[in-house]
KOLDODO-102913 format. One record per residue (C-alpha): x, y, z; residue in three letters; residue number from 0. Coordinates in steps of 0.1 Angstrom, whole numbers, plus 5000, padded with zeros to 4 digits. Each point is the difference from the previous one (the first is absolute). Layout:
# KOLDODO-102913
@east=X | north=Y | up=Z | res=ALA | n=NUM
...
This chain:
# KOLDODO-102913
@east=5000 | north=5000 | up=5000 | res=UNK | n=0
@east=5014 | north=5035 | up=4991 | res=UNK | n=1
@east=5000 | north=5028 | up=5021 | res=UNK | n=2
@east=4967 | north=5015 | up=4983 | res=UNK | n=3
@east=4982 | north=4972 | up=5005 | res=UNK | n=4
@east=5013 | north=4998 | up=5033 | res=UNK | n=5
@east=4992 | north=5037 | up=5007 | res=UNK | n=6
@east=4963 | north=4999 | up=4987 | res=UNK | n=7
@east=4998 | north=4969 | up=5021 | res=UNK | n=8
@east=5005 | north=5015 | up=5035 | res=UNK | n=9
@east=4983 | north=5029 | up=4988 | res=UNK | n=10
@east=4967 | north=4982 | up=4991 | res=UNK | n=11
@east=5004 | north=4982 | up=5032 | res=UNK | n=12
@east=5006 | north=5029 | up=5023 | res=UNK | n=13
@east=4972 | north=5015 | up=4985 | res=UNK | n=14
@east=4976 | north=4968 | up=5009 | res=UNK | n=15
@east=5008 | north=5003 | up=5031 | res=UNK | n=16
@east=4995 | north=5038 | up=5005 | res=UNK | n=17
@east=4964 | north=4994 | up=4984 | res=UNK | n=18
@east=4991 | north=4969 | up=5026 | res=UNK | n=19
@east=5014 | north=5021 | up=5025 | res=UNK | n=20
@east=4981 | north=5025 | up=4989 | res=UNK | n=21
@east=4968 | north=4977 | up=5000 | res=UNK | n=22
@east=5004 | north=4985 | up=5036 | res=UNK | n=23
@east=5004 | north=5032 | up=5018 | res=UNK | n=24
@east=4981 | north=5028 | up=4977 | res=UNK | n=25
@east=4997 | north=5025 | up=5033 | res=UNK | n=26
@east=5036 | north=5002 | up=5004 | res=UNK | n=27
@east=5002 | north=5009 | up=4963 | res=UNK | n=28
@east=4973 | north=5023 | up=5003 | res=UNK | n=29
@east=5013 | north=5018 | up=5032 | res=UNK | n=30
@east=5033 | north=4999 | up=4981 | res=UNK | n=31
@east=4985 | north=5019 | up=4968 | res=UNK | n=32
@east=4983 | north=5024 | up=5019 | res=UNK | n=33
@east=5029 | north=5012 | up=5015 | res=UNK | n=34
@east=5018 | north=5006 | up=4968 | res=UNK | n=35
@east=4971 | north=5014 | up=4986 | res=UNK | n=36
@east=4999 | north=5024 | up=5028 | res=UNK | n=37
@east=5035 | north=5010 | up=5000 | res=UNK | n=38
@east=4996 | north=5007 | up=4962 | res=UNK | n=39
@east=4968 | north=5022 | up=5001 | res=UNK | n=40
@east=5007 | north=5012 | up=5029 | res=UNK | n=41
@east=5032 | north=5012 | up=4996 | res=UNK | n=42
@east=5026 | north=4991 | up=4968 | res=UNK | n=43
@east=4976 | north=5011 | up=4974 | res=UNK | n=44
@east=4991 | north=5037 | up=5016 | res=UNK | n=45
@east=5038 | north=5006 | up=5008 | res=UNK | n=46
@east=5014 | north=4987 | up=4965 | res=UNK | n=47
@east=4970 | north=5015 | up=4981 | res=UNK | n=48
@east=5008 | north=5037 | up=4999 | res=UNK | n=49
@east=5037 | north=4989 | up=4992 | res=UNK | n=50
@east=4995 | north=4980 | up=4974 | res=UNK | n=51
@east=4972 | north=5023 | up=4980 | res=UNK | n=52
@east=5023 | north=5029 | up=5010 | res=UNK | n=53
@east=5035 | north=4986 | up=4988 | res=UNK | n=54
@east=4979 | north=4993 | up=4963 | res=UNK | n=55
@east=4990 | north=5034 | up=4996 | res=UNK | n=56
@east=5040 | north=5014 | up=5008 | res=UNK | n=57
@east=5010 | north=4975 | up=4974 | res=UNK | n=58
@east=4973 | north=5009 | up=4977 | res=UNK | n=59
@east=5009 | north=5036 | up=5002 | res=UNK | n=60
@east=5036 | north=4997 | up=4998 | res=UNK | n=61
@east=5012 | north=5012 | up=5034 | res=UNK | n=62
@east=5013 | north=4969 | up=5007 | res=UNK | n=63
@east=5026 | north=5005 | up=4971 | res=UNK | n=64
@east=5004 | north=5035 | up=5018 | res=UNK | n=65
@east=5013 | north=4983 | up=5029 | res=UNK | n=66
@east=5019 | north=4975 | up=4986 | res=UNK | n=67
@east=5018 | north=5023 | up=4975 | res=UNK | n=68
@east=5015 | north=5020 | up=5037 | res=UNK | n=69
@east=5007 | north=4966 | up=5017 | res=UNK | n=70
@east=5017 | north=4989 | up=4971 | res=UNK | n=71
@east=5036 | north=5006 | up=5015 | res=UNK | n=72
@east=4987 | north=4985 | up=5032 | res=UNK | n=73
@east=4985 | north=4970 | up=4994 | res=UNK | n=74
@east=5021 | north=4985 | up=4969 | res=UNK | n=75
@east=5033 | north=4998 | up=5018 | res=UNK | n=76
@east=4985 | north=4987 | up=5035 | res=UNK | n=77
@east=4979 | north=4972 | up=4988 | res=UNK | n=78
@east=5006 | north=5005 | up=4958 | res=UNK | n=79
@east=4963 | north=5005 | up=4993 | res=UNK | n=80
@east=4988 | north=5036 | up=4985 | res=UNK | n=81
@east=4989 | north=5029 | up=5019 | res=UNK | n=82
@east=4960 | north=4987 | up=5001 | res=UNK | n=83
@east=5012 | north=4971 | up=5022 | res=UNK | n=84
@east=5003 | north=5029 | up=5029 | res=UNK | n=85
@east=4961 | north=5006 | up=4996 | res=UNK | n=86
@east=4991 | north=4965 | up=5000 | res=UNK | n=87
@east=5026 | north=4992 | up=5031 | res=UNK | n=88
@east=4976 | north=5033 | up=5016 | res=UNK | n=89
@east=4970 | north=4985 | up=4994 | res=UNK | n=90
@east=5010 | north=4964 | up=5012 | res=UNK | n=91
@east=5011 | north=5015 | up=5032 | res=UNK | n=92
@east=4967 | north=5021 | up=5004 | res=UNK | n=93
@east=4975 | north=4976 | up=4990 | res=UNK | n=94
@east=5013 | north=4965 | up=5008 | res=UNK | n=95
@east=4998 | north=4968 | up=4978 | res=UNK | n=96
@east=4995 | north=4991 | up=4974 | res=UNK | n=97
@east=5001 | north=5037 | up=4986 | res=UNK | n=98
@east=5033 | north=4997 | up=4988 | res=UNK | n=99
@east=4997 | north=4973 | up=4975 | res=UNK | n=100
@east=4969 | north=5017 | up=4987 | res=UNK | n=101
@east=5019 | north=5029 | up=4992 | res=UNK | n=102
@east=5028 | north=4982 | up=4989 | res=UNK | n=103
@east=4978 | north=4978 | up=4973 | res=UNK | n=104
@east=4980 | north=5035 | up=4990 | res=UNK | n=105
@east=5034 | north=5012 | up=4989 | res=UNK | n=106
@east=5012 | north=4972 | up=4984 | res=UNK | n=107
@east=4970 | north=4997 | up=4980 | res=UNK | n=108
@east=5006 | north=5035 | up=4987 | res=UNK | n=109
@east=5037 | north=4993 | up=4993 | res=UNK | n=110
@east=5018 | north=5023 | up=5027 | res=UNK | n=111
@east=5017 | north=4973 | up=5012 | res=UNK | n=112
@east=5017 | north=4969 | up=4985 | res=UNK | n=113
@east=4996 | north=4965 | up=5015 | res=UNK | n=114
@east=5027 | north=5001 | up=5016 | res=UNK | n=115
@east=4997 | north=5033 | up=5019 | res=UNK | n=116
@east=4963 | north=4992 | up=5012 | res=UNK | n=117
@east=5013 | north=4968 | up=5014 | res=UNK | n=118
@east=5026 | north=5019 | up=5024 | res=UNK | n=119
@east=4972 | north=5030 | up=5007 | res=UNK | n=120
@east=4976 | north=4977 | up=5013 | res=UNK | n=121
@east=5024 | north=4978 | up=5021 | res=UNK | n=122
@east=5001 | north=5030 | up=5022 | res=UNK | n=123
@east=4966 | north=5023 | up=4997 | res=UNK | n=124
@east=4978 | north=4976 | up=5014 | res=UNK | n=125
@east=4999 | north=5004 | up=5042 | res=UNK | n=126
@east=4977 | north=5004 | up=5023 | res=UNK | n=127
@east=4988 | north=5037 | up=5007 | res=UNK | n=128
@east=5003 | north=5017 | up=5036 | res=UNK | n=129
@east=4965 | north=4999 | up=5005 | res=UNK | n=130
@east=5003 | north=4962 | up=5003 | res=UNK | n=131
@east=5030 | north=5001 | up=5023 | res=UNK | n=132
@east=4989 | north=5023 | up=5024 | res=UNK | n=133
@east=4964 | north=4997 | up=4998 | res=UNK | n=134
@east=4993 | north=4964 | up=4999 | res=UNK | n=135
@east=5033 | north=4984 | up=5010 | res=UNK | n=136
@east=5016 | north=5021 | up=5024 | res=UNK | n=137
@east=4970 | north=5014 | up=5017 | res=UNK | n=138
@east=4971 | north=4975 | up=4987 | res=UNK | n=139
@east=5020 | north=4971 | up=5012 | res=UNK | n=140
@east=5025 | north=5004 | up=5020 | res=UNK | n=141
@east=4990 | north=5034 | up=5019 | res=UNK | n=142
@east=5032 | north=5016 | up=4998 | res=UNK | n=143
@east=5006 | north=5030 | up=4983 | res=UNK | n=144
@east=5037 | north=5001 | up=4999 | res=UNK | n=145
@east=5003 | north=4966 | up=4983 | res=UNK | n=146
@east=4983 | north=5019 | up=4975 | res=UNK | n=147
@east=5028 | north=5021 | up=4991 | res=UNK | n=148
@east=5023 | north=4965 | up=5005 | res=UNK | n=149
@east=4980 | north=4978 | up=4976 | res=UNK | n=150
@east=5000 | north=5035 | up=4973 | res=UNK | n=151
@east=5037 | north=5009 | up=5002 | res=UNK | n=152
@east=5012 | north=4958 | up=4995 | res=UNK | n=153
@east=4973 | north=4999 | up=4973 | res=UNK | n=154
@east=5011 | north=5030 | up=4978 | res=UNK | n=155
@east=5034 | north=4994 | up=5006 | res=UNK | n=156
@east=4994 | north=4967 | up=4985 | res=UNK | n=157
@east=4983 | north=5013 | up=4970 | res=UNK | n=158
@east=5029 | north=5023 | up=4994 | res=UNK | n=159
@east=5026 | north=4971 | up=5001 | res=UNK | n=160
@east=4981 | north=4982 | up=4979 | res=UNK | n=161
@east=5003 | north=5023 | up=4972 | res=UNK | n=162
@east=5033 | north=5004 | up=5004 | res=UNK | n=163
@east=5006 | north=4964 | up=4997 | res=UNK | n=164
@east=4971 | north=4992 | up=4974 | res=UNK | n=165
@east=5018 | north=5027 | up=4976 | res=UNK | n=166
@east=5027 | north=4970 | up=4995 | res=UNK | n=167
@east=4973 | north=4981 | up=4985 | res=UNK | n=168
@east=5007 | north=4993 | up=4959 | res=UNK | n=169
@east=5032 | north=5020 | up=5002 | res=UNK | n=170
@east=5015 | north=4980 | up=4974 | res=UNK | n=171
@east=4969 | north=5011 | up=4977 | res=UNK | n=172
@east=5002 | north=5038 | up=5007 | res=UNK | n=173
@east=5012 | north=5025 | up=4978 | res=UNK | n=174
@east=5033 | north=5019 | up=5007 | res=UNK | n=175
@east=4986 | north=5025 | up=5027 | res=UNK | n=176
@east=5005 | north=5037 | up=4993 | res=UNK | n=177
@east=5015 | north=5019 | up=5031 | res=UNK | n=178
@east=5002 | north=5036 | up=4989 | res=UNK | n=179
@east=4965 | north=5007 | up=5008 | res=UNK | n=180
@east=4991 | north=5036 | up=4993 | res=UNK | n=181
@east=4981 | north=5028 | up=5024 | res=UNK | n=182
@east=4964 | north=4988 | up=5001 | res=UNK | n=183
@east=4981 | north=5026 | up=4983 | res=UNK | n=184
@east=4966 | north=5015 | up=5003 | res=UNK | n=185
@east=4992 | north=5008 | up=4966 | res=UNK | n=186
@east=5010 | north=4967 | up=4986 | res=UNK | n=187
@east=4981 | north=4983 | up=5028 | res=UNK | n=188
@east=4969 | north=5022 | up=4989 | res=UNK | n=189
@east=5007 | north=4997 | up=4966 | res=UNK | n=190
@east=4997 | north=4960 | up=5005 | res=UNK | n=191
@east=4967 | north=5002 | up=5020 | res=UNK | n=192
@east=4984 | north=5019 | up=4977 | res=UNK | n=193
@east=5009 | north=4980 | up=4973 | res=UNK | n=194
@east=4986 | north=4968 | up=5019 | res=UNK | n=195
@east=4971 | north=5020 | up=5003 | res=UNK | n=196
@east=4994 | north=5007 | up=4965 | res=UNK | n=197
@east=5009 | north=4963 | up=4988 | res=UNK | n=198
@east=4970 | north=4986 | up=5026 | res=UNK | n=199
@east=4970 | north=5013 | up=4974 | res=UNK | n=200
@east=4974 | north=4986 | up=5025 | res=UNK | n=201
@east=4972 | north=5029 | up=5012 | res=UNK | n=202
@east=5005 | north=5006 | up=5039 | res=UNK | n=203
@east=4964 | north=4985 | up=5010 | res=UNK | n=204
@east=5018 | north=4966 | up=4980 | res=UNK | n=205
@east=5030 | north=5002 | up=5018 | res=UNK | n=206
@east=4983 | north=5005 | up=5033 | res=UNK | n=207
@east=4976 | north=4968 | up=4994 | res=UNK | n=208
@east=5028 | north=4979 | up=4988 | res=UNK | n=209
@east=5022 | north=5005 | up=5032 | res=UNK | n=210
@east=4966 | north=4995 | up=5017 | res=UNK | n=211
@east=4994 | north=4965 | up=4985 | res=UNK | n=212
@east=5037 | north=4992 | up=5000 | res=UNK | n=213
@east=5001 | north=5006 | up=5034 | res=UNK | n=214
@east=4972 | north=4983 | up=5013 | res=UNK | n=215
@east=5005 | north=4965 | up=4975 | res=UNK | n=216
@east=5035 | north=4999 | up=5019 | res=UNK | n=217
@east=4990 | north=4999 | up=5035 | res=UNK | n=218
@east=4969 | north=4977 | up=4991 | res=UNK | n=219
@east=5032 | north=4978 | up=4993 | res=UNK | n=220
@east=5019 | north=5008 | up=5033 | res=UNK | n=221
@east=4963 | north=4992 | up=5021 | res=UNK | n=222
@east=4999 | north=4967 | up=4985 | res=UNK | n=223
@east=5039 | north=4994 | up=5007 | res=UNK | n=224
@east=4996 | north=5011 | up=5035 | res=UNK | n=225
@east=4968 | north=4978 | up=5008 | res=UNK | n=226
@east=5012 | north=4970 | up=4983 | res=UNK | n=227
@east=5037 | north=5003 | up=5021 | res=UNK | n=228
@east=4975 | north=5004 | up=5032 | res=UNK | n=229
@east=4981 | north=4969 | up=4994 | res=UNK | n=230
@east=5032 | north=4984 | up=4990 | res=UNK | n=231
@east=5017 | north=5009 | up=5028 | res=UNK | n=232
@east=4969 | north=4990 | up=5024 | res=UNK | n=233
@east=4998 | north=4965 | up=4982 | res=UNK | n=234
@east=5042 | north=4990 | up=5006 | res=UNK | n=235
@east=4995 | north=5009 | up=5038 | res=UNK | n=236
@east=4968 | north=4978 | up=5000 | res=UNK | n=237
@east=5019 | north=4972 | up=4979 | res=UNK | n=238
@east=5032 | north=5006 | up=5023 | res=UNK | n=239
@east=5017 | north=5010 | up=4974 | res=UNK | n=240
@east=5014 | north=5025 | up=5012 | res=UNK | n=241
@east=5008 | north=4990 | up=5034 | res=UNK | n=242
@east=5023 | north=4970 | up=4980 | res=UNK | n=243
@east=5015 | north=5028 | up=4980 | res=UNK | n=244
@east=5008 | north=5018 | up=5032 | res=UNK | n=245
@east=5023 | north=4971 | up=5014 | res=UNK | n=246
@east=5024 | north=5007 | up=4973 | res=UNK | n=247
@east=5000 | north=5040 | up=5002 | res=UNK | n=248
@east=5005 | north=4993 | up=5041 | res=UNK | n=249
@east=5033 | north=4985 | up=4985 | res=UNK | n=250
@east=5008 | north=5032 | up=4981 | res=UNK | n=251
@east=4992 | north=5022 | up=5023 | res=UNK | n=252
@east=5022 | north=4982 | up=5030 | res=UNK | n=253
@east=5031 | north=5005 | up=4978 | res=UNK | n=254
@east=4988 | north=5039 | up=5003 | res=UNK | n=255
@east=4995 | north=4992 | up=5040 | res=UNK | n=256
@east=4961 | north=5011 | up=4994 | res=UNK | n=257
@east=4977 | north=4986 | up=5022 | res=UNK | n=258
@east=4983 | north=4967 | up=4982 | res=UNK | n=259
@east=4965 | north=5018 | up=5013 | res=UNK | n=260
@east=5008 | north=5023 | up=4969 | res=UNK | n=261
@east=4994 | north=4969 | up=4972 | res=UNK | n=262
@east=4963 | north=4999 | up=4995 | res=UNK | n=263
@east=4998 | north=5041 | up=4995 | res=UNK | n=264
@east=5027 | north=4997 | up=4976 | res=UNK | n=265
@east=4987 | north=4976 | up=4983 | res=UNK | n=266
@east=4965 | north=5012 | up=5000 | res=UNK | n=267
@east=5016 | north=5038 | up=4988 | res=UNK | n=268
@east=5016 | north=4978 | up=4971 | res=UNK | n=269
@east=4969 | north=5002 | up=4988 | res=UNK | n=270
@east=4978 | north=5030 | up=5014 | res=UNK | n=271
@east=5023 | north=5030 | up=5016 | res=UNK | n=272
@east=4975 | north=5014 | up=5025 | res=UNK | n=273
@east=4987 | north=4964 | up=5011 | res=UNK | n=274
@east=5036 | north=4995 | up=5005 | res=UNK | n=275
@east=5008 | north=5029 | up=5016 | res=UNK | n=276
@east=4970 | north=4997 | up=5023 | res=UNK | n=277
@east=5008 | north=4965 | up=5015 | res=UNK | n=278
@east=5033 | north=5014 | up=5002 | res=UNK | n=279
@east=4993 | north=5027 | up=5027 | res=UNK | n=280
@east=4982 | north=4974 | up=5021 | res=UNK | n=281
@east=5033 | north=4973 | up=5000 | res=UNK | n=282
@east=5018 | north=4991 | up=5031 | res=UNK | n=283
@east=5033 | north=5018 | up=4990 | res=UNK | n=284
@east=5013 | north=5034 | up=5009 | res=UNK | n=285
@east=4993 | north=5024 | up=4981 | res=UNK | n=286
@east=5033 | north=5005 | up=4981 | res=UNK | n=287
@east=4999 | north=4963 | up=4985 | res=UNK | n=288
@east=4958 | north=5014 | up=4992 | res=UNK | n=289
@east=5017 | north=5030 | up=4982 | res=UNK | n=290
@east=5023 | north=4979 | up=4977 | res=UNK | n=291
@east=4974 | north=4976 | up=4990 | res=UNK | n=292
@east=4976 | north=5027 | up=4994 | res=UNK | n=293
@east=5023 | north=5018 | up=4981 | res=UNK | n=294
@east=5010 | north=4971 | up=4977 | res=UNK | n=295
@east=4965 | north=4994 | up=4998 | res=UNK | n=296
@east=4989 | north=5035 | up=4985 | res=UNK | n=297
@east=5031 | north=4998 | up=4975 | res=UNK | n=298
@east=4995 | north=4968 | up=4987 | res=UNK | n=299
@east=4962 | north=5015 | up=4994 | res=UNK | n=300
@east=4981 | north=4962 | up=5001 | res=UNK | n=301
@east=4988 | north=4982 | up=4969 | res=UNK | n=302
@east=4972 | north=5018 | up=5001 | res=UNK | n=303
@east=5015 | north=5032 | up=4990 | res=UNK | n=304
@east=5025 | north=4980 | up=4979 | res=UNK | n=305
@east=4969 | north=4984 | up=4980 | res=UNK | n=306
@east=4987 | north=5031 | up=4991 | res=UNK | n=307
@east=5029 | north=5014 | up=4989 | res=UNK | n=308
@east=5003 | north=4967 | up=4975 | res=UNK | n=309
@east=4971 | north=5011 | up=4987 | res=UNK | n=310
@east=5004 | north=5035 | up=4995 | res=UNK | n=311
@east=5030 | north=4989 | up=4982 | res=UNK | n=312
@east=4989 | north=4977 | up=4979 | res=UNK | n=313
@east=4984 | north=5021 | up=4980 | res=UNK | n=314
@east=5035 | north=5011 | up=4989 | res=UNK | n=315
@east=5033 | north=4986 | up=4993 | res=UNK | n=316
@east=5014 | north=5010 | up=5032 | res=UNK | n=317
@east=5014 | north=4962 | up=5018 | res=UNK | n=318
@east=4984 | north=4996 | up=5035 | res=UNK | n=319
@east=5034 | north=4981 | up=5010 | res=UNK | n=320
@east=5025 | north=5031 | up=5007 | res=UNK | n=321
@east=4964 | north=5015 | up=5021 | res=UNK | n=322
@east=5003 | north=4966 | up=5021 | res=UNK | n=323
@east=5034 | north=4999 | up=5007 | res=UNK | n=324
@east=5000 | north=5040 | up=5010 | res=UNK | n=325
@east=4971 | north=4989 | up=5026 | res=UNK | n=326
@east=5029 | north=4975 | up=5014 | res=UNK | n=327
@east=5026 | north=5024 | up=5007 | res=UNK | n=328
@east=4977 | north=5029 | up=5012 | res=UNK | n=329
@east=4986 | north=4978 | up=5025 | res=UNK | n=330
@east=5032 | north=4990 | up=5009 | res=UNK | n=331
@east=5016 | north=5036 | up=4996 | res=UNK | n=332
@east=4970 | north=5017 | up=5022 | res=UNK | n=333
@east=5005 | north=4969 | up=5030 | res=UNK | n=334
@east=5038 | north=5011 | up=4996 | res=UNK | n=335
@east=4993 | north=5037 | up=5008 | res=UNK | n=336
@east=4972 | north=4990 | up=5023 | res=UNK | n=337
@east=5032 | north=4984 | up=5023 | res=UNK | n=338
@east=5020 | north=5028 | up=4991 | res=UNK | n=339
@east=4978 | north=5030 | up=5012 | res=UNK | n=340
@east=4982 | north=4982 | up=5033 | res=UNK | n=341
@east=5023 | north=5021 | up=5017 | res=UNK | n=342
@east=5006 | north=5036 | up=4985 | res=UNK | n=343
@east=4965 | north=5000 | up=4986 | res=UNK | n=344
@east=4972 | north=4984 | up=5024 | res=UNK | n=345
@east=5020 | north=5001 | up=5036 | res=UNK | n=346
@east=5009 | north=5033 | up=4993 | res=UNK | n=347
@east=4965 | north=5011 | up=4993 | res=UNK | n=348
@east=4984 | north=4980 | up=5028 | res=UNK | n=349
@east=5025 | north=5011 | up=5024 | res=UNK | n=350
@east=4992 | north=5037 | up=4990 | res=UNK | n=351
@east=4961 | north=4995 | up=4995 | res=UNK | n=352
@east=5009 | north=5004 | up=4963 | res=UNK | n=353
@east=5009 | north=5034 | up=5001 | res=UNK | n=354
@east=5029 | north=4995 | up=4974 | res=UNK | n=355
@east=4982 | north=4998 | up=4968 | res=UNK | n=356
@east=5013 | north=5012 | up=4970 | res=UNK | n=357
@east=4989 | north=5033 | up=4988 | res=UNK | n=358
@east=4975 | north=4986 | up=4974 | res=UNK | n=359
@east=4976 | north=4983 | up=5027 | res=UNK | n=360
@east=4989 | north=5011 | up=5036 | res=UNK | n=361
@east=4992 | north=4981 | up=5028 | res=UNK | n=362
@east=4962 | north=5000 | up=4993 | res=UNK | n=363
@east=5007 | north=4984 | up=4964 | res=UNK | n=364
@east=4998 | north=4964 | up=5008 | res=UNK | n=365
@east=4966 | north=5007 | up=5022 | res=UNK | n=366
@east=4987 | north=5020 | up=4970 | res=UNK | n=367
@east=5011 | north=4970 | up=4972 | res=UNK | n=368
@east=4985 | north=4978 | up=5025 | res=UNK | n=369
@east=4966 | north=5025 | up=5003 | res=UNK | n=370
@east=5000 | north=4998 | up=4957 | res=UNK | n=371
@east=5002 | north=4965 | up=5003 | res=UNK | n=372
@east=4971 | north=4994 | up=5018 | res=UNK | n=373
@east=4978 | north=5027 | up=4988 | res=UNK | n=374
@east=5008 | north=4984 | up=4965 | res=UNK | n=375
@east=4986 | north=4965 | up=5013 | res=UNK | n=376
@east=4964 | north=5021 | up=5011 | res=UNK | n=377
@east=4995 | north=5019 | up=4965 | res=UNK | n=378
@east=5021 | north=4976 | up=4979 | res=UNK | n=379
@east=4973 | north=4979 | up=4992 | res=UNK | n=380
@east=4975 | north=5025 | up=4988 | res=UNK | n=381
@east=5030 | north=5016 | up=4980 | res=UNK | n=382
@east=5005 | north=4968 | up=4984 | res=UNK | n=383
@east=4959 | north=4989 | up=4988 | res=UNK | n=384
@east=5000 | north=5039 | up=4990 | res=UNK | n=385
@east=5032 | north=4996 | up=4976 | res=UNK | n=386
@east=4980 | north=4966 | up=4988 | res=UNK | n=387
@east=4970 | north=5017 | up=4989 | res=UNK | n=388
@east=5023 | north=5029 | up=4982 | res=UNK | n=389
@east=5018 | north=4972 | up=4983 | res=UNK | n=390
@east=4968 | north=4981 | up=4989 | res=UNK | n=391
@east=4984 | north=5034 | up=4990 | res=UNK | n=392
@east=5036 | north=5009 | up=4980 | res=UNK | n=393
@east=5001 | north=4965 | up=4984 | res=UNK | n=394
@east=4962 | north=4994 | up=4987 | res=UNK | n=395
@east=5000 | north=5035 | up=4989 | res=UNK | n=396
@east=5026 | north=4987 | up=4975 | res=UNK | n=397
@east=4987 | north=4966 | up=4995 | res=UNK | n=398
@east=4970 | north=5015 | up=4988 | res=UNK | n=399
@east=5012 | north=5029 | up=4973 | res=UNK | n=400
@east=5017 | north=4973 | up=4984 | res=UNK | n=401
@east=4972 | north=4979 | up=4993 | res=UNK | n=402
């Protein structure tokens, strides 16, 4: 037997077992659904909803090639992609997974970037956004405000080395790099937008209903993702999956000298992140050992978030393998710096009531994330059936003057 017979094999036979499972125990996989369901209209389709329609109208109108004209000297010698990687890094950072690779693959399909270059931009534009890590995690989960800033300085820190390191990837295809890189220059950076601008005939209303229904049709995707990775992740724990899986990441993590108590949340945020990270705050380990697995955790971003990057990329010729192996080393570059700041970052802040914050957040910030967060799970819901009903309005308005 070859190894595609062999692969559709265990994959037809873990999926028979998935469905009896499913069959024998339909509450668990209804509790499980419902809680991805929730998390999805509740609160990852209002947050990403506004980027998403708002990062197709910058394109659309050219300021995006503005942008990437003036980061042009920045952005091609640090991570060798051009200047409109700095926009897309931006957004990542603001609006969390998987906003990256959709901005990534809206590029690529419009030819700003080759292959090769979206490949290295979205190894490192996809994290999760602060409103996650302070909100939900630090606050939500494990009621401390200071790991907030922890969990955000290891994570970003991450994603920075990870474009470092990713802009090594297909060296040995890259053209010879230029290194006198002129002044940026407003008027050529102008000159450029407008001429995007011109090139996209499409009437405003158009352009405004397309990033609409673009929008919307991509996180219908990321809801199905997220529900099926719940249920999923519901069904190994019920099957004991996971708890067999967790005797060999015990292993790993005693050559670490973690506490074996840390194996099922790692191996549950594998999959999901935040169901991860919430069995993760309630482990019998001290918190620092909590703060590295957490941190790897929110790097490595789950398959979840992984899946539905696939996706988004398969509609491109952008390979999902350099994304995958990025999500490897940020996990392991953001548990690094996790270890490596305990000390100057979250004991110094505790020990001073986290009155040492840099300049660009205050000591009410994480409260206030956390305040967003939750006011987002209230309204998000009614946000999300309103956006529905624009998109079914938008889309059989369409469907009908063409027939």
């Amino acid at each position: 037997m070859n190894a595609a017979k062999l692969k559709t094999l265990l994959l037809g036979f873990l999926l028979i077992i998935l469905a009896f499972a499913m069959i024998i125990s339909p509450k668990v996989s209804f509790t499980a659904s419902k809680a991805g369901l929730e998390l999805w209209w509740g609160v990852v389709f209002p947050s990403l909803l506004p980027f998403f329609i708002l990062s197709h109208l910058l394109i659309g109108f050219g300021i995006v090639r503005f942008i990437g004209v003036l980061l042009e000297p920045v952005m091609r010698p640090l991570f060798k992609v051009p200047g409109i990687g700095g926009f897309v890094w931006a957004m990542g950072w603001a609006s969390g997974s998987p906003a990256g690779a959709k901005l990534t693959a809206e590029m690529r399909k419009k030819k700003q970037l080759t292959a090769l270059e979206a490949e290295r931009l979205v190894s490192f534009t996809n994290s999760s956004n602060p409103l996650f890590i302070f909100g939900a995690v630090a606050i939500g989960f494990f009621n401390n405000q200071a790991l907030g800033l922890l969990l955000a300085s290891a994570h970003y820190t991450g994603n920075l080395a990870v474009g470092l390191t990713m802009r090594f990837h297909g060296r040995e295809q890259d053209k010879p790099l230029k290194t006198d890189y002129r002044r940026p220059s407003i008027r050529e950076a102008f000159r450029q937008m407008h001429q995007t601008r011109i090139d996209d005939t499409r009437p405003i209303g158009k352009m405004l209903g397309d990033a609409v229904l673009s929008s919307i049709q991509t996180l219908l995707m990321v809801g199905g993702f997220i529900i099926l990775f719940s249920v999923l992740n519901k069904l190994l724990s019920l099957l004991s999956i996971t708890d067999f899986i967790a005797v060999a990441f015990s292993l790993l993590l005693a050559l670490f000298k973690l506490s074996a108590e840390l194996s099922v949340p790692l191996v549950s945020g594998m999959f999901e992140m935040t169901l991860g990270s919430k069995l993760a705050s309630a482990a019998g380990a001290d918190l620092l050992q909590k703060a590295i697995v957490t941190s790897f955790m929110l790097g490595f971003s789950g398959l979840s978030i992984q899946a539905q990057v696939a996706s988004i990329l398969a509609e491109t010729d952008i390979r999902f393998r350099p994304f995958f192996i990025a999500r490897i080393l940020q996990g392991v570059y953001a548990a690094f710096f996790a270890w490596i700041f305990w000390k100057p970052v979250y004991l110094e802040l505790s020990g001073s009531n986290v009155s040492v914050l840099p300049v660009f957040l205050t000591e009410d910030t994480p409260v206030l994330l956390a305040s967003i967060w939750s006011l987002l799970t209230e309204i998000g819901p009614i946000i999300t059936i309103v956006s529905l009903l624009v998109y079914i309005f938008i889309y059989a308005g369409r469907f009908f003057s063409r027939n």
